[in-house]
N, C-alpha and C positions, 0 to 999 in steps of 0.2 A: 377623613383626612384630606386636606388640603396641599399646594404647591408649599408653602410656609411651614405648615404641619412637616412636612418632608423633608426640609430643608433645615430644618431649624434641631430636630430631634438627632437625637445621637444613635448611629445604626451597629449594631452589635454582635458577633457570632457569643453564643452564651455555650459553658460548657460549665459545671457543677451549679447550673445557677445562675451564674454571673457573668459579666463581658470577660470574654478573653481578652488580655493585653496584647491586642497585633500592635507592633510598631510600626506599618508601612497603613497609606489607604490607595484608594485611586477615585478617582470621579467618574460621576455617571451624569449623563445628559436627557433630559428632556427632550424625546426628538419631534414634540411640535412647535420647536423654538430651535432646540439645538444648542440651547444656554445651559448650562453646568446645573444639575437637580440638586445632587446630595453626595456624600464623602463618603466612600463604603472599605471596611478592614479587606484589606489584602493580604490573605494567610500568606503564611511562611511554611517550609517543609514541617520544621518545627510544632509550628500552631496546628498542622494536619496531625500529628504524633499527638499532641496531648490528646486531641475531642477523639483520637481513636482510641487512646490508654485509658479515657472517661467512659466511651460507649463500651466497650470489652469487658470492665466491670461493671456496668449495667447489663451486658446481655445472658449471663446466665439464669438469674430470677427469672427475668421475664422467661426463657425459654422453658424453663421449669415449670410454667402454667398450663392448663390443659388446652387445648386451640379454643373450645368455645369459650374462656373464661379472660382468652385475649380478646377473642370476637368483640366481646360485651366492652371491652376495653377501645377495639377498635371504634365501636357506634357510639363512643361516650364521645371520642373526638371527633367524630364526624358531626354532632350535636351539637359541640362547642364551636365548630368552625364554621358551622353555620349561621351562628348567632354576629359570627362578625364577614358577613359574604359582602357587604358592601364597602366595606374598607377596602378588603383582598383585592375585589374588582377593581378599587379605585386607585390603588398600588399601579397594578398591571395597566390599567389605560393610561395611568399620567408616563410612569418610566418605560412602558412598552410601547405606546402608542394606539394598542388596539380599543377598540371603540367600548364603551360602559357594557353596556348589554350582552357582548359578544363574552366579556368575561364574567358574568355572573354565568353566562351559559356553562362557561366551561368549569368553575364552581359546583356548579349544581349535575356535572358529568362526572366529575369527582366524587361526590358524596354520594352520587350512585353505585360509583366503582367501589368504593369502602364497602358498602354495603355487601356489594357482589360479594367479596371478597371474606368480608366475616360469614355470609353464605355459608362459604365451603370451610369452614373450621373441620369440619367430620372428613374430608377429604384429604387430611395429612394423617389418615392413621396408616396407612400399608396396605398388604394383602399378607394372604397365605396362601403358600405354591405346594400341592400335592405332591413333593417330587421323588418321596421317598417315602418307608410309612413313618419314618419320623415327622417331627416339626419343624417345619422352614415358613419364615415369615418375615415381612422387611418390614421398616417403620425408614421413616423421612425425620433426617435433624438438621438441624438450621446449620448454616457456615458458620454463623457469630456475627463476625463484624462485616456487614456489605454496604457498598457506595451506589450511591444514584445520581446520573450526572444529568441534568433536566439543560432544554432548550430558552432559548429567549422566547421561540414563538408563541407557547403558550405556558408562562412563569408559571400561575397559581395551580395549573391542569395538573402537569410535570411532577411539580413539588408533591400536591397533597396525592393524588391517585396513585404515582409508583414507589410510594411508600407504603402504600398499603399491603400489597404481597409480600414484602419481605417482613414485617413487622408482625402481621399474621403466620406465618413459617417459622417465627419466633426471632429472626436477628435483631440486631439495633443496628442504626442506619448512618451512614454518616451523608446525608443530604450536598451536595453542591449544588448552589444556585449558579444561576447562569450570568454570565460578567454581564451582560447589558440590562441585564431586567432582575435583579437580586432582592430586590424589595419585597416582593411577597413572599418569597422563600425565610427569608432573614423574618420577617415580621410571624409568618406559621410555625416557626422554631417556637416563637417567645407565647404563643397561642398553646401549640399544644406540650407546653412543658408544666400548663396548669392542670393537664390530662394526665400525660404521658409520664412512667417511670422516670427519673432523673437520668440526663445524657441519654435515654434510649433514642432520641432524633438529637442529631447535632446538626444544624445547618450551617455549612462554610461558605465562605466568598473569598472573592479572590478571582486575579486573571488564571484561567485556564493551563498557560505555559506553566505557573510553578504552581497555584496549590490545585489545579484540577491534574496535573502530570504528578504530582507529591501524592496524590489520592491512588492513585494507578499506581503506582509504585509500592505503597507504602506493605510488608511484607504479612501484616495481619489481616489484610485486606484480600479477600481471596475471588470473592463475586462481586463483579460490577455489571451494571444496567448502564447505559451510556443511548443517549438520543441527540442524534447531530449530525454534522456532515460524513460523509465518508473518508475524507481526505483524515478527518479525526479518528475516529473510529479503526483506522487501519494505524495512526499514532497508536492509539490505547491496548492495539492489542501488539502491537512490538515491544513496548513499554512496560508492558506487563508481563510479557513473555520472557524479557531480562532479566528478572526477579525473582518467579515460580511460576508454580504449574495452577493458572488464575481461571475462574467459569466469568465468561463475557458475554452479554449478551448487547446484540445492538439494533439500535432502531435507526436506519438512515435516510440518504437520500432518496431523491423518485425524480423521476422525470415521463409520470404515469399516463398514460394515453385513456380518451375518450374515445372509443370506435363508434360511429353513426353508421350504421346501414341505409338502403337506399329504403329500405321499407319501415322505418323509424318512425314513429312520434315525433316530428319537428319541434314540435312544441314543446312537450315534456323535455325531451333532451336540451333544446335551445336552455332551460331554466337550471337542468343539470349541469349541463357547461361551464353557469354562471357561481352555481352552487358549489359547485365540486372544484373550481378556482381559488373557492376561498377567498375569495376578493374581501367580502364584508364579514369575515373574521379575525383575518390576520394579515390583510392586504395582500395576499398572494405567499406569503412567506409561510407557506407546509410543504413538510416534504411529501403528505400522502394528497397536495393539488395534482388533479387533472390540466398540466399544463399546457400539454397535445391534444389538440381535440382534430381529431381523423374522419372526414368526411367523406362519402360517396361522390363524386363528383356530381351526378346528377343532382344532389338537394345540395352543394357548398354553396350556392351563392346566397338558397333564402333561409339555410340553419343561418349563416354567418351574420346575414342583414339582422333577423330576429335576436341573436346574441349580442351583437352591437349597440340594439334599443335598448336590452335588458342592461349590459354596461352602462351605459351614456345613460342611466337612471338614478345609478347609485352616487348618493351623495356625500361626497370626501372634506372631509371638514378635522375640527377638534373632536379630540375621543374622549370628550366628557363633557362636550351637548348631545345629549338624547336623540337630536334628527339625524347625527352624524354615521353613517354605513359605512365607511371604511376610513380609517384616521393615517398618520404618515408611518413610513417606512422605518424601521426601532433604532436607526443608525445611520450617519454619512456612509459609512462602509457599503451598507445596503445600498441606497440612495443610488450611489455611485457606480456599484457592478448593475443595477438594471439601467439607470442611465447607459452605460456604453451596453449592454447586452442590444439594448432595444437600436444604437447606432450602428453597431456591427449586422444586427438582422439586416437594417436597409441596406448597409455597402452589399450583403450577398443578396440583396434581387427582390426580401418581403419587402410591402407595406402595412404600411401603420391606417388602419380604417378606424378607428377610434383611440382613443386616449395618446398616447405615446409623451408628452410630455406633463410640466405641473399645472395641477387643474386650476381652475379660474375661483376655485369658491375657496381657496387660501391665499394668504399673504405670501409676502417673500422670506419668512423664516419657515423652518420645519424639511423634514427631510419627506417633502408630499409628492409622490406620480400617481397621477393619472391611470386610472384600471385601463388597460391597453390591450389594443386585439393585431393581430399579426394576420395575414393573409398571402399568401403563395411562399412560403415556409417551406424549403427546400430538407427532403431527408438526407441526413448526413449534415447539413450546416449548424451552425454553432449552438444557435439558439434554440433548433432540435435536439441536438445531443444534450446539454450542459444547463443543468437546475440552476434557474440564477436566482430563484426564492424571492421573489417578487412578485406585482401583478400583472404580467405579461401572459397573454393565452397566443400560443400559435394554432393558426388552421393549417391541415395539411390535408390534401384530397387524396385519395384514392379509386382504383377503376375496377378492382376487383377483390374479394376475399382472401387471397394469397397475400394479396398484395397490401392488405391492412395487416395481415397479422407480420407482414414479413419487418412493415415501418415499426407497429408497437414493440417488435421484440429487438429492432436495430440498436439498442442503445444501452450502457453497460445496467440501468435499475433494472427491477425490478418487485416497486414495492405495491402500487395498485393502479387498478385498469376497471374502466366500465364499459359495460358490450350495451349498446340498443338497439334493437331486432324486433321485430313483428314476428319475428319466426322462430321458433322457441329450438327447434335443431340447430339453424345458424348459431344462433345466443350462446345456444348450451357450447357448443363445438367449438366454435370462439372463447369461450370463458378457460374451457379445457388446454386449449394449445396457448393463451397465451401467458407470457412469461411475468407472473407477475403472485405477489404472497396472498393479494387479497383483491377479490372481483367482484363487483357486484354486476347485477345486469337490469338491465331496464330500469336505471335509478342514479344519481348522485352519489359520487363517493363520498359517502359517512361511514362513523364508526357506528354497530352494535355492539353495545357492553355485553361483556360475555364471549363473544367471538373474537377469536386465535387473530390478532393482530401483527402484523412483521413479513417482511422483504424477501426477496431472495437476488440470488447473484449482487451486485455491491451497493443493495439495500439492506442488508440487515440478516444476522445471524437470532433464532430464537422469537419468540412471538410472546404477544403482551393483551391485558384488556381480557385474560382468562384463566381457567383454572393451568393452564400452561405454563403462565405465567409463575402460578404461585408453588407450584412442583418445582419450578425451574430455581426457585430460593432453597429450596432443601436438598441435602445430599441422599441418597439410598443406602442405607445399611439393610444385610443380610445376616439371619442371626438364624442356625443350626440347632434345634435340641434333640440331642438321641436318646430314642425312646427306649430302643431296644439293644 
């Protein structure tokens, strides 16, 4: 699928089948031009009402089947959506911006998570509790109708993987794509409705304010999953709060710290730095980047030299030439808040030792910056506290072990942090006190599938990427039989 292809084809929320008739659209932009892409439907409260009165009767069948006989059903789509990975990709790098490769990765992270996920089908049967010498035993039922509200940063990941646990727990889903990147979302509806029960996925589009706030709202809708800001997320659950008593779970911001020790692998970590930036995934734009990287004073000057070479290597181009390692920013919007983030560090005292403005190997359209590095990055200033979801890395030194865990934990996230240590007590003890959902050590912050994913303090309520996940879609019933 081509710019033409995209532009030309008519984009669709499908419910029995067929296009829903939204009356409204909005536009979406290409941001390595920044010229208008394609026309995409703009639900209405309304249009959120019907694909839910669609999936609601879709979701009793399905839940009615045994977990493995969804399983089987789960890896049948995971089958089919692989046969179209390169499309999906090419969705997300033309209206996202991120680079070809980077999203076939996340493709191919998804169909592993399906997999996980059909895994654990035997994992929704219950227990039995000794607790009496009668019988007491719980089973897990699905809520029915549950929402997944997915990120721009990574469309195709979002979409296909955090469907997966609800759909296996037995719900139907009501899907929202993300207003800047809805293209792959919208296009996986129409994919796996060749799979999926009729209406058991409905993908909606739409801005955020009214059919992503109509989704939250709406009163049959009782569990949402939501991945996005905090400033949203703390929307979603007032919003939903006004309505009834709703299971919310959220994946949010981070403004996650790198701690270097003085007895560190300069090396390995310099590459972690650059890795755990996310620069050449999603240009900086995660919330689970290591955007603070906390240095010992004694190695800040030659981790930082090292991380600079490694920046100043990646090359920022169009995200659909193959050479390209990091493509532009998914929006003006973006563009804009790290342009001034990056102007406001310098008024308070950093410098910019690499990147900071638009790189030399693009034209003058595209919303393009420069992978940038920060240096003398004061604790408590802007660009330390405040996730600007770009490619900005600040260095910040430290002189003692109090004194790094006192910076990583200064700041309201808490979603992940990596510790590098020669010293596996420092590591460990470090990993333990500091404030954060998910730690690796001696390593780049990556996801392992399977492992409890999510935040804490105003990162993120609930954890993802495991069987946590897929308990967290079902309700617990307790059921009594007297024997005697």
């Amino acid at each position: 699928m081509n710019l033409q292809d995209i532009s030309a084809r008519a984009w669709n929320v499908l419910v029995d089948g067929e296009a829903l008739p939204v009356t409204k659209s909005y536009e979406i932009e290409d941001p390595s031009t920044g010229r208008s892409l394609a026309s995409i439907p703009d639900c209405s409260a309304d249009d959120i009402d019907r694909a839910v009165q669609a999936a609601k009767t879709a979701q009793p069948d399905w839940a009615g089947l045994p977990p493995r006989q969804r399983a089987v059903t789960l890896r049948a789509l995971a089958a089919h959506v692989k046969a179209h990975r390169e499309e999906l990709a090419t969705l997300d790098a033309i209206d996202g911006g991120f680079t070809l490769e980077m999203m076939r990765r996340d493709i191919d992270g998804a169909l592993e998570l399906i997999d996980i996920f059909a895994d654990m089908a035997l994992e929704l049967g219950g227990r039995t509790i000794p607790a009496s010498e009668n019988l007491h035993y719980t089973t897990h039922e699905p809520f029915g109708v549950v929402a997944r509200i997915g990120a721009f940063n990574h469309p195709i990941f979002f979409a296909l993987s955090k469907i997966a646990a609800p759909l296996m727990a037995g719900n139907a889903v009501i899907l929202k794509a993300p207003d800047q990147a809805p293209l792959s979302s919208l296009r996986l509806a129409e994919i796996a409705a060749e799979v999926l029960p009729k209406n058991l996925l409905i993908t909606i589009s739409g801005r955020g304010s009214v059919a992503g706030r109509a989704i939250v709202r709406h009163p049959d809708i009782r569990r949402i999953g939501f991945i996005g800001s905090t400033e949203t997320g703390r929307m979603i659950q007032r919003d939903a709060a006004e309505i009834g008593v709703k299971h919310i779970s959220l994946e949010l911001g981070g403004k996650n710290a790198q701690i270097v020790f003085a007895d560190a692998d300069i090396e390995k970590a310099a590459q972690g730095a650059v890795m755990g930036m996310n620069f050449t995934w999603t240009a900086g734009q995660s919330c689970g980047s290591t955007s603070r990287l906390l240095v010992h004073s004694s190695i800040a000057a030659e981790l930082t030299a090292r991380v600079c070479e490694l920046v100043g290597d990646i090359k920022v181009g169009h995200p659909l030439d193959e050479s390209t390692q990091m493509g532009p920013l998914v929006s003006e919007a973006q563009y804009r808040k790290s342009e001034q983030a990056i102007s406001k560090a310098t008024t308070e005292g950093a410098r910019i030792v690499t990147g900071g403005g638009r790189p030399t190997t693009v034209g003058n359209s595209g919303w393009y910056i420069a992978p940038t590095v920060l240096v003398d990055v004061a604790p408590g200033s802007y660009i330390e506290q405040t996730e600007i979801f770009g490619p900005i890395l600040s260095v910040i030194q430290f002189d003692s072990d109090e004194e790094a865990l006192q910076i990583a934990n200064g700041v309201e996230y808490g979603l992940t942090a990596t510790v590098w240590s020669s010293n596996i007590t420092r590591a460990l003890t470090t990993a333990n006190k500091v404030e954060a959902g998910y730690v690796v050590v001696n390593g780049g912050s990556r996801h392992y599938w399977g492992l409890p994913f999510g935040g804490v303090k105003s990162s993120g309520v609930g954890r993802e990427e495991s069987l946590e996940e897929l308990l967290s879609y079902a309700e617990i019933k307790t059921t009594t039989v007297l024997l005697t």
